[in-house]
VOMARMAR-566097 format. One line per 3 residues: their letters; for each residue x, y, z of C-alpha. Coordinates in nm, 3 decimals. Example, Ala and Ser with C-alpha at 12.3 -4.5 7.8 and 13.67 -1.06 7.14 Angstrom:
BEGIN
AS> 1.230/-0.450/0.780  1.367/-0.106/0.714
***
This chain:
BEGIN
XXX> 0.000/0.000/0.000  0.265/0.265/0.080  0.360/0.221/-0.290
XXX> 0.056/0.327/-0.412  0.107/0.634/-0.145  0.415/0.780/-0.243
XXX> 0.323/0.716/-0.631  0.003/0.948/-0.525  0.219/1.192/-0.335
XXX> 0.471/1.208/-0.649  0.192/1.213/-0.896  0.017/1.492/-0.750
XXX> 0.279/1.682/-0.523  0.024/1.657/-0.196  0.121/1.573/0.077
XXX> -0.091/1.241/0.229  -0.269/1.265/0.577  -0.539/1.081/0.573
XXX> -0.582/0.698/0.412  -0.943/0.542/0.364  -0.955/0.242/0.178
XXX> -1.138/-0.121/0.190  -1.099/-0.391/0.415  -0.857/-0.548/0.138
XXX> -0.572/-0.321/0.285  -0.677/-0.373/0.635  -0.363/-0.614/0.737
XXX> -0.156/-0.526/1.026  0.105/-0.425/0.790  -0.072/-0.102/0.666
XXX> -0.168/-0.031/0.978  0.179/-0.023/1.114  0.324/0.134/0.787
XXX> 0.033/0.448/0.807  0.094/0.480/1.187  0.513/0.514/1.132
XXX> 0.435/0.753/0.876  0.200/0.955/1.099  -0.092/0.903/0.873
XXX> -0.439/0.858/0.941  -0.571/0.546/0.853  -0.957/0.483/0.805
XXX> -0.932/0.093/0.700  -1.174/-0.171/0.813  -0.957/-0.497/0.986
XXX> -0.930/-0.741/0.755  -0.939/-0.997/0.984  -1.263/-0.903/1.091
XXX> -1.416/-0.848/0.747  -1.309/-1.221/0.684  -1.504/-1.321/1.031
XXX> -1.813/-1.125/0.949  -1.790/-1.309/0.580  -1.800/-1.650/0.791
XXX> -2.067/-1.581/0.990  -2.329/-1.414/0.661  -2.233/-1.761/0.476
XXX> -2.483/-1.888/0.724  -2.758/-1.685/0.608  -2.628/-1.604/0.248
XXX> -2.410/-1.902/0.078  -2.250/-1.795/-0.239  -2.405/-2.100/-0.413
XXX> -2.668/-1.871/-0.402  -2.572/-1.606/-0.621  -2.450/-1.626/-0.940
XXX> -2.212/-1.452/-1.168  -2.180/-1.354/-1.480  -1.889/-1.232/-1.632
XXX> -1.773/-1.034/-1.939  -1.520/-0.893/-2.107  -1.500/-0.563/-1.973
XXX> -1.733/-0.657/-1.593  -1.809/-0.905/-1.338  -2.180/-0.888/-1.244
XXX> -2.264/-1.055/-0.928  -2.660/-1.086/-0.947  -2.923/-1.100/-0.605
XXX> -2.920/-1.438/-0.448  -3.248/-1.638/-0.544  -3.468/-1.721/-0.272
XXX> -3.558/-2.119/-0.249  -3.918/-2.016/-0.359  -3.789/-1.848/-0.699
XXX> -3.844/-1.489/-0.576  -3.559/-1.284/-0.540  -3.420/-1.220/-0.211
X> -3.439/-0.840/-0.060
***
């Protein structure tokens, strides 16, 4: 991640403060590397994201969606409920 930083800072000549970015970049490594730097970091945990992902497979497998992808996208569809209706 502190790659993609500096290539921001040298791209656009601002100075980073703040981070925000998805739970993808939430290791303990980025956390570390933005504290050191004295950077704000607004990242969810990743090891909680992957918890919370356990624990909706209960209630929403991923056998139940489906995907379909193209050339240019990845559309994930709404998971179909067992009576045919779509879930909400």
């Amino acid at each position: 991640m502190l790659i993609l930083l500096e290539k921001h800072e040298t791209a656009t000549g601002i100075r980073i403060e703040t981070v925000a970015a998805d739970s993808k970049y939430g290791a303990v490594d980025n956390f570390l590397a933005c504290h050191d730097k004295g950077l704000q970091a607004h990242i969810p945990d990743l090891r909680e994201t992957l918890s919370k992902d356990k624990e909706n497979e209960k209630y929403f497998p991923k056998t139940a969606f489906s995907m379909i992808t193209t050339r240019t996208h990845t559309i994930v569809s709404q998971a179909i409920c067992s009576s045919q209706n779509r879930c909400t």
